[in-house]
C-alpha positions, 0 to 999 in steps of 0.5 A: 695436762697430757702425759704423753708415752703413746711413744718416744715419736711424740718429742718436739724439737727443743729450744736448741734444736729449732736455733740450730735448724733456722741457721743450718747452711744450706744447698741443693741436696740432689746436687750433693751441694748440701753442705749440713746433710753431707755433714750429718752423713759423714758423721753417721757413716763414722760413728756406724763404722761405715764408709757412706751414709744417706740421709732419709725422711724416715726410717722405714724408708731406710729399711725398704731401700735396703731390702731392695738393694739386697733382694733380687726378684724372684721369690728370695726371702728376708729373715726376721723376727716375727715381732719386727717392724717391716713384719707389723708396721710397714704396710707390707713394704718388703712384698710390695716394693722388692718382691720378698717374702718374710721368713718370720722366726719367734725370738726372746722378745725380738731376739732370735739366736743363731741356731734359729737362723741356721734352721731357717735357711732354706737349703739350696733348691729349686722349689723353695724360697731362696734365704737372701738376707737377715735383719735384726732390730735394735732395741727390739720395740714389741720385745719392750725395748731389749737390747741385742747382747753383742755376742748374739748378734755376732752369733748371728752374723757369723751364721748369715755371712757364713750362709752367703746372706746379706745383713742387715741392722733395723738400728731405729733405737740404736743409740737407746742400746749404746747407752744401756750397754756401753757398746759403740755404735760401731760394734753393734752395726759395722759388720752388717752389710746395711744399717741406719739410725733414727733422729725422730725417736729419743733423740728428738728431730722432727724427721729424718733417718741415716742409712749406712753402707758401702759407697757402692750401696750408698750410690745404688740407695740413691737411685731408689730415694729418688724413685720413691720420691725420698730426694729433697732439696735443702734438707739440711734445715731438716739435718740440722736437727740430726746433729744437734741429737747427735750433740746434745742428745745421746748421754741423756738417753740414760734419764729415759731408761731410768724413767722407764724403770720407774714407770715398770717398779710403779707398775709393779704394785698395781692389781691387775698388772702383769710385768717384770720391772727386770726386763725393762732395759730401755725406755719401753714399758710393755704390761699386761691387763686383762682389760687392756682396751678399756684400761687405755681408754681411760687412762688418755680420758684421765691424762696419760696416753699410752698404746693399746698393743692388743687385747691384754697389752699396753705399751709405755715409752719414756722419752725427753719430753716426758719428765721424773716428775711426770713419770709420778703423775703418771703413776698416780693416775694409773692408780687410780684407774687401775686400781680403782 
């Protein structure tokens, strides 16, 4: 047996999920004749507090296509966290597809303020990067899942619009957030120019991401989901999943953070181990080992995957497949090799 926390993409469709996708009504997606993904759109779109939405194979699609609709050629740049996904796992998308450069600010575990925005503006000048646009990640996923506080992104965004920048809302582990804080989707994302939500993460789908926006920038977006080949046919049996997430998976969210939780507390004992259960917010586990290659290594060998981060860190992600009762396997077998 494997006790999978490599990350919350490892999930496989449920029982329900798989019903629901081999019965989703389909059409030509293409043609905007497919009736469950239009669906799956409108619901996002509503629940971000947002007037159109697109769906997407991926959530780094959805970031890319965005970047694009706000960055023009020319030497403008997106500011973001240094930790940030287009930063560390996008292959350096933002360049290649849109021509920007990354201003990269140090935040809190992912979580930059506005007076760190504020100073990383370029004035306006001839000889410098023009600042075109701003994009937060919520949950932070190399800051251990943190949630953005409601008040900071509003700091953040009054300090953007305020600038003239575009915004933007990297909202992979959204609902993870929503559910930690009490906070509506909607507050958290309905005043950023662009945002979307991930299926493929805690909320089970197999594939499939919704970006957000103006119908304005939603009818631009699909001009480059077809130019990047990101336009399907009768998506909706993918969809399908995306709707039954949004029934049946968002509230139990809260068992994987309360996993996580358990998983940090457990940690917490064992010699060698570098954490503080209390930043734990979410379902990711970020802890710290002097041997960390080593450590990962034989962990997958004795039963229970989880990420090499670096040198001295490791990464754990709870997720629906992965059980309380698992969680105490998992345990235990860190015990053994790590305190062995």
């Amino acid at each position: 047996m494997s006790i999978n926390l490599f990350s919350d993409t490892q999930t496989k469709p449920t029982e329900g999920m798989r019903q629901a996708m081999a019965q989703a009504e389909v059409g030509d997606e293409q043609r905007k004749a497919d009736p469950t993904t239009n669906l799956l759109q409108e619901r996002v779109a509503e629940l971000l507090g947002h007037e159109a939405g697109l769906f997407l194979p991926s959530g780094t699609m959805c970031n890319e296509i965005s970047f694009r609709l706000h960055i023009r050629p020319g030497g403008e740049e997106i500011i973001c966290d240094r930790t940030s996904h287009p930063r560390v796992a996008e292959a350096g998308g933002p360049a290649e597809l849109s021509g920007a450069h990354l201003s990269l600010l140090d935040g809190d575990r992912g979580v930059f303020t506005g007076d760190q925005l504020r100073a990383a503006i370029q004035p306006p000048d001839r000889y410098s990067y023009r600042s075109r646009l701003v994009s937060v990640e919520q949950t932070t996923n190399l800051g251990g899942g943190r949630v953005w506080p409601l008040e900071t992104i509003q700091e953040v965004l009054g300090v953007a619009h305020a600038h003239g920048l575009s915004t933007h809302m990297d909202g992979a582990r959204l609902m993870n957030a929503v559910v930690a804080s009490g906070v509506s989707a909607a507050d958290y994302a309905g005043a950023f120019h662009t945002a979307w939500v991930d299926f493929t993460k805690g909320l089970g789908a197999p594939v499939g991401a919704v970006m957000v926006g103006s119908r304005e920038l939603i009818d631009e977006a699909w001009r480059y989901k077809q130019m990047w080949g990101g336009a399907m046919r009768q998506s909706g049996i993918v969809a399908a999943a995306g709707l039954y997430a949004l029934d049946h998976h968002i509230d139990r969210l809260a068992d994987d953070h309360a996993n996580a939780k358990r998983l940090a507390e457990g940690l917490a004992e064992l010699p060698g181990v570098t954490i503080d259960p209390a930043t734990v917010e979410t379902n990711i586990v970020l802890f710290e080992h002097a041997d960390a290659p080593r450590v990962g290594e034989e962990l997958r060998d004795a039963g229970v995957q989880v990420s090499r981060m670096g040198p001295t860190l490791l990464r754990a992600v709870t997720h629906m497949d992965v059980s309380s009762g698992e969680i105490d396997q998992a345990l235990e077998i860190m015990r053994g090799v790590i305190a062995g």
